[in-house]
C-alpha positions, 0 to 999 in steps of 0.5 A: 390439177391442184399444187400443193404449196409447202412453205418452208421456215429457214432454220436460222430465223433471227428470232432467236437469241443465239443469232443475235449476232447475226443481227448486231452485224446486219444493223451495223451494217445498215448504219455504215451505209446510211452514214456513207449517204445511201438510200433506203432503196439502195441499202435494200437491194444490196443487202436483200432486205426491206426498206421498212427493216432499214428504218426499223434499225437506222438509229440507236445502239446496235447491240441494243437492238439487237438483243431479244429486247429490241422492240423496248430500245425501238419504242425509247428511240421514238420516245425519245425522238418524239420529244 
């Protein structure tokens, strides 16, 4: 007997532009906690996420990053920081 296996998309995937809001306060949220001294670990398991989403977003303006652009404020911070 064979399962078929449906794998659903949520509808608010943060793709998109109108949930950019989502993201900002998630960031911010990320570095509230990093300033307050918690671990990546930590941070992911009370927030549900990954521990490479933590890094992905631990510096940098938060509203920057969260635009549809973010990947180009990700790519000047590590330029930036590789300086």
């Amino acid at each position: 007997m064979q399962k078929n296996i449906v794998k659903k998309i949520a509808s608010d995937v943060d793709n998109y532009a109108a949930f950019s809001e989502k993201r900002y306060q998630m960031i911010c949220q990320i570095q509230n906690f990093l300033k307050e001294g918690c671990s990546y670990r930590e941070i992911a398991k009370r927030m549900g996420i990954g521990r490479n989403t933590i890094a992905k977003y631990r510096k940098g303006d938060p509203k920057e990053l969260s635009t549809e652009k973010r990947c180009l404020a990700i790519l000047r911070n590590s330029i930036i920081l590789n300086s």
